[in-house]
C-alpha positions in Angstrom: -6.9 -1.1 -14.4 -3.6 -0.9 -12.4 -0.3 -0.6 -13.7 3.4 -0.6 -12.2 6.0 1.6 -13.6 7.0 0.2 -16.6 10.2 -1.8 -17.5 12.1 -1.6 -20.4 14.5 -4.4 -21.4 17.2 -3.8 -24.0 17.5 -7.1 -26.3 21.5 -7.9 -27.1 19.5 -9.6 -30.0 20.1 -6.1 -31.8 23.3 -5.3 -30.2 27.0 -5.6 -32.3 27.3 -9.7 -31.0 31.5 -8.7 -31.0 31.3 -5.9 -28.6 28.5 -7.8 -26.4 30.6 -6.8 -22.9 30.7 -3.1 -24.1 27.1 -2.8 -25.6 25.3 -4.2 -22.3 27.4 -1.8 -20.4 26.1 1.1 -22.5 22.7 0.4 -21.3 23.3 -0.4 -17.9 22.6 2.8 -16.6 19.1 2.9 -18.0 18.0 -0.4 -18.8 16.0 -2.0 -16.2 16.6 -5.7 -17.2 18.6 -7.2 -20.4 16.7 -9.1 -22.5 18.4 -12.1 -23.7 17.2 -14.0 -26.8 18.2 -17.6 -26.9 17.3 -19.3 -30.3 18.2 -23.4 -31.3 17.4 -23.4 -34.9 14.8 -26.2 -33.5 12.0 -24.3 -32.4 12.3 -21.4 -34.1 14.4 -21.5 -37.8 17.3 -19.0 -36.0 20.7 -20.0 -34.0 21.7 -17.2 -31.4 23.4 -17.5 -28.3 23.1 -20.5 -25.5 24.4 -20.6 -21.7 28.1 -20.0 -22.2 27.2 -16.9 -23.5 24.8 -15.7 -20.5 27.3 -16.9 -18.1 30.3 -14.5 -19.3 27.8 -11.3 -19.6 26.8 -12.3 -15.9 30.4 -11.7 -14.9 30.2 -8.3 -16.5 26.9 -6.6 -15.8 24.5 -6.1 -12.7 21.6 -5.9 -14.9 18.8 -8.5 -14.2 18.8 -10.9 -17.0 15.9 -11.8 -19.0 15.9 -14.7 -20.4 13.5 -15.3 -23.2 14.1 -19.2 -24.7 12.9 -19.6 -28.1 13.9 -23.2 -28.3 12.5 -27.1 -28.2 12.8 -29.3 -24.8 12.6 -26.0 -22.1 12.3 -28.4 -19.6 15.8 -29.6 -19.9 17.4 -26.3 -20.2 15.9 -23.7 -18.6 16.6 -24.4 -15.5 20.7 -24.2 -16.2 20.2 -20.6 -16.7 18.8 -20.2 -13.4 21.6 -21.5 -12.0 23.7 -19.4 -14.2 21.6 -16.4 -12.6 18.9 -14.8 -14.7 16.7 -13.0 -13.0 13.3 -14.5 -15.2 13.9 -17.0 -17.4 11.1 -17.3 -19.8 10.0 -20.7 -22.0 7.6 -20.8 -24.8 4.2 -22.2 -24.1 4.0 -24.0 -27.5 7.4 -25.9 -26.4 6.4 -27.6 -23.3 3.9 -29.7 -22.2 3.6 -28.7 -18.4 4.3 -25.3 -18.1 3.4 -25.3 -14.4 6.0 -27.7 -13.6 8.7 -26.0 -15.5 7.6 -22.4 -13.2 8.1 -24.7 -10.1 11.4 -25.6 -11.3 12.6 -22.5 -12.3 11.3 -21.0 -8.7 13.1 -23.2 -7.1 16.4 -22.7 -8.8 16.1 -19.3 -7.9 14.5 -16.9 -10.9 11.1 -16.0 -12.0 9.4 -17.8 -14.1 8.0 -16.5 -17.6 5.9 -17.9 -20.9 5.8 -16.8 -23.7 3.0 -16.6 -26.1 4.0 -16.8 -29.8 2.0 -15.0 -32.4 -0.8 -17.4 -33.3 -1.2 -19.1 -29.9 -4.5 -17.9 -28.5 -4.1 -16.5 -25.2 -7.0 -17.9 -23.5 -6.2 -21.5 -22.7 -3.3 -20.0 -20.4 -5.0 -17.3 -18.6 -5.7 -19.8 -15.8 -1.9 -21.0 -15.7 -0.9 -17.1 -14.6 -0.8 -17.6 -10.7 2.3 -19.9 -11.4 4.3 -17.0 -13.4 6.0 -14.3 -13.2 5.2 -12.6 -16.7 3.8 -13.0 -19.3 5.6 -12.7 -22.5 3.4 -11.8 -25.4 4.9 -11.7 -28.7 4.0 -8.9 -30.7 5.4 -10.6 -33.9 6.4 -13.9 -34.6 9.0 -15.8 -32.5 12.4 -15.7 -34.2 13.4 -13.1 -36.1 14.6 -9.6 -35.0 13.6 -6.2 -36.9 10.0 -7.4 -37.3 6.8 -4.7 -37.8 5.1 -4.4 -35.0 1.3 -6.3 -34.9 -1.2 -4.4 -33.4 -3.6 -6.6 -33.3 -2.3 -8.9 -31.3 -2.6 -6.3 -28.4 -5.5 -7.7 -28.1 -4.3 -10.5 -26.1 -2.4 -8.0 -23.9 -5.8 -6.7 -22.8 -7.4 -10.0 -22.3 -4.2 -10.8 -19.9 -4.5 -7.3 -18.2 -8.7 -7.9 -17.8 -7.3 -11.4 -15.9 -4.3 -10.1 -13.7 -6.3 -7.1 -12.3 -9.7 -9.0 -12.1 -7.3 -12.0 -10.1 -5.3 -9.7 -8.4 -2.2 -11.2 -9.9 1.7 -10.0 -9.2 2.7 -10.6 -12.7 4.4 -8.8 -15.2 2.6 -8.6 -19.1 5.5 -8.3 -21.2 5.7 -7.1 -25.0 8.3 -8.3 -27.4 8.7 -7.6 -31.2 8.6 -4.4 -33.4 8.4 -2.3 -29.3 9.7 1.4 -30.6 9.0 4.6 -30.0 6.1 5.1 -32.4 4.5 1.6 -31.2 5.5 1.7 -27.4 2.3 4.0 -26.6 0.1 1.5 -27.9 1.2 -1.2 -25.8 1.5 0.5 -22.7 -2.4 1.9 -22.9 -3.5 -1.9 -24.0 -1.9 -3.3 -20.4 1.7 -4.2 -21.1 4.6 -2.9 -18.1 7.6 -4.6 -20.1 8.6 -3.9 -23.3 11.5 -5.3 -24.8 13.3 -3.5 -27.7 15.9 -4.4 -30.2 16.9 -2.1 -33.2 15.4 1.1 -31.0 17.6 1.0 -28.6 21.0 -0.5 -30.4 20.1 1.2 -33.3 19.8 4.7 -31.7 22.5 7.1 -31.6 22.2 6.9 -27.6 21.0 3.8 -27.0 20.7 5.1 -23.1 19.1 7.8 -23.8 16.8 6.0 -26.5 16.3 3.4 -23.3 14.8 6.6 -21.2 13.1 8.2 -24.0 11.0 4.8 -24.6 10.3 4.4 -20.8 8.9 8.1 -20.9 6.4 7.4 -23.2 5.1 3.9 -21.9 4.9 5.9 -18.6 2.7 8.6 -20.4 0.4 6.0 -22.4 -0.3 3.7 -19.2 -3.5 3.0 -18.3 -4.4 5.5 -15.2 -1.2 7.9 -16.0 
């Protein structure tokens, strides 16, 4: 099993939403990517931020912008916030009905492409879809809500995506998101996972910087062949 160094991706989901400029700049020095959580009270039952939003924080930051859409109809949107430039843009599996096509798209506009796998979507029937992606987002709670507990089982399907890449010899990313802290980060590096996102660990630190460094530390400790 094969590895590469670990990425760890602030979410502004957790940050103070009137300070956004101030709290991505806090991180920048750290953070590898910024994860941005865009909800439509559609397919998931929250309402976060949308494109306007992305478009300021682009003005503001370097950081690569990850994009993680929690919402109905990908297809239509997701490619506006390649144009807006996020680095990966990521769409729910669940929400689209040719999830190939929509990685095409977003290629083309310029970003990776990412899907996500929400909590009770079995894994399997999109292992063969992976040559067309970027990463792989699997949720480690379920889509929509920040300051869930970490699932440990589903880790499970962060091995079975792990067994695929390096068996397929895949350039892809397997990325963790929901309940990613320090006392759960170690877990998901040694199961496969290279991209964690975290919420209320980083913001909610004292240093979220620091907290940024301390949680790449240990993913870097736990992965597989470390």
């Amino acid at each position: 099993m094969t590895v590469p160094p670990p990425i760890v991706a602030p979410s502004i989901l957790a940050a103070d939403f009137a300070r956004l400029a101030e709290e991505v700049r806090v991180v920048e020095d750290a953070a590898d990517w910024l994860h941005v959580d865009v909800m439509d009270n559609h397919f998931v039952p929250n309402l976060t931020i949308g494109l306007p939003v992305v478009q300021s924080l682009r003005a503001v930051t370097a950081l690569p912008f990850d994009v993680h859409l929690m919402i109905d109809d990908p297809r239509r949107w997701a490619p506006g916030y390649a144009d807006a430039g996020a680095y990966n843009v990521t769409f729910h599996a669940e929400a689209c009905d040719d999830p190939v096509a929509l990685a095409k798209d977003l290629r083309s506009a310029g970003a990776k492409a990412g899907l996500a796998i929400d909590r009770d979507t079995p894994i399997e029937p999109y292992l063969d879809l992976l040559p067309s992606f970027d990463t792989l987002l699997i949720m480690t709670i379920k889509a929509g809500f920040g300051g869930q507990r970490f699932i440990p089982q589903l880790l499970d399907k962060v091995r079975a995506a792990r067994r695929h890449v390096d068996t397929g010899h895949l350039e892809l990313r397997i990325e963790v998101d929901g309940g990613i802290a320090a006392d759960t980060i170690e877990q998901a590096s040694a199961a496969g996972a290279d991209a964690f996102v975290a919420g209320t660990a980083v913001y909610g630190a004292a240093d979220p910087a620091q907290a940024v460094r301390h949680l790449r530390a240990l993913a870097e400790r736990a992965a597989p062949g470390a």
